[in-house]
C-alpha positions as CSV (number, residue, x, y, z in Angstrom):
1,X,143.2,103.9,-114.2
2,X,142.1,104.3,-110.5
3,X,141.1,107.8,-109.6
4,X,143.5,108.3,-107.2
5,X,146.1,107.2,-109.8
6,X,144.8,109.5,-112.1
7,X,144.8,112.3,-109.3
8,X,147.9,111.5,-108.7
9,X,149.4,112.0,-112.1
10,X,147.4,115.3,-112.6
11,X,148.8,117.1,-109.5
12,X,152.2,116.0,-110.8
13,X,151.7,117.4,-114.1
14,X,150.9,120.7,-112.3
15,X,153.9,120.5,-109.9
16,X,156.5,120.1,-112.6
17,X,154.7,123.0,-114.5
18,X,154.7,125.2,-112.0
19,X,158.6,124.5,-111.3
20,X,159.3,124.9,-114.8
21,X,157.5,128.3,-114.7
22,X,159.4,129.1,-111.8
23,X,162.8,128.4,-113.4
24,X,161.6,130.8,-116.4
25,X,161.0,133.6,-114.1
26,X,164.1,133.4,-112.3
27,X,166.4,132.6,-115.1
28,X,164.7,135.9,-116.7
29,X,165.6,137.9,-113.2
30,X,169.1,136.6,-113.4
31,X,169.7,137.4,-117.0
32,X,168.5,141.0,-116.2
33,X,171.0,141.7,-112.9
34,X,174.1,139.9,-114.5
35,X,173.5,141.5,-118.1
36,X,176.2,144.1,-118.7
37,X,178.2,142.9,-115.4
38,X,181.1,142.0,-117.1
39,X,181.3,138.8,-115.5
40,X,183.8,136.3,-117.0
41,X,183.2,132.5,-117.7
42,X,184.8,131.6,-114.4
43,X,182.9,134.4,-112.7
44,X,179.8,133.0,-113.8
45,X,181.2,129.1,-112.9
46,X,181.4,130.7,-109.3
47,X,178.2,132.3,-109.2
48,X,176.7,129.0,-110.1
49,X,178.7,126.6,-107.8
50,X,178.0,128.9,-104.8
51,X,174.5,129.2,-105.7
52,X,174.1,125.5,-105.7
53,X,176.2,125.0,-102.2
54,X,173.7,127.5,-100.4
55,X,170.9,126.1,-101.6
56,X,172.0,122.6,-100.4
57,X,173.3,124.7,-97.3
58,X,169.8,126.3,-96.6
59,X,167.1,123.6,-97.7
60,X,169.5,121.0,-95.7
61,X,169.0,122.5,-92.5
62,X,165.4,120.1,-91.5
63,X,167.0,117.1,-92.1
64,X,164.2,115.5,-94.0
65,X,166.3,114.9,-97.1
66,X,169.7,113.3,-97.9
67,X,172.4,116.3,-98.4
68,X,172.8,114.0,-101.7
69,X,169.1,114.5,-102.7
70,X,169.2,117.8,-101.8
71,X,172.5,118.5,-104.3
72,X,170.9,117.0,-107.1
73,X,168.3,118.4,-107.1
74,X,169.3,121.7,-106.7
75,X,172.2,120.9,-109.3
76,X,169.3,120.4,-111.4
77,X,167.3,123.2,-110.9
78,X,170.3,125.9,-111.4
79,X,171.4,123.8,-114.3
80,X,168.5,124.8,-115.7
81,X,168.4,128.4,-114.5
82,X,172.0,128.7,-115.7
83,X,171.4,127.1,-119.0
84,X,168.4,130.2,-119.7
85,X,170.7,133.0,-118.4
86,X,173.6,132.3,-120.2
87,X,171.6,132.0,-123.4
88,X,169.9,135.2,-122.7
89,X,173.7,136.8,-122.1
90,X,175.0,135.4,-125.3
91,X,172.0,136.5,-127.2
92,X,172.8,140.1,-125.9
């Protein structure tokens, strides 16, 4: 494999473990604030949909990225978030 290649690949690796680090953290910060909220399925639904048009909304401003690349990925990343938070709700 080509250094740069392989330079390449190990940056990567570091990336996505530093996003999916990320995602822990805050799914951990939004299971504390919403615990005992008494926020409702739909509530919740909201939350989530409104937290993915802002971030498309905000990270959209530059330009540099299609508004479609820019939903998925954030799609994506709450998705995830969402996923941790309401496991951590239903746990208790």
């Amino acid at each position: 494999m080509p250094p740069r290649l392989a330079e390449l690949i190990r940056k990567a690796r570091r990336l996505a473990s530093e996003r999916d680090r990320l995602i822990d953290e805050l799914a951990r910060e939004w299971a504390a604030a919403l615990r005992g909220q008494g926020l409702s399925p739909t509530d919740l639904d909201e939350l989530w949909a409104g937290l993915t048009e802002e971030a498309v909304r905000r990270l959209g401003r530059d330009g540099k990225v299609t508004a479609l690349a820019l939903r998925l990925e954030a799609a994506e990343v709450i998705g995830k978030v969402r996923e941790k938070v309401e496991a951590a709700l239903s746990e208790g």
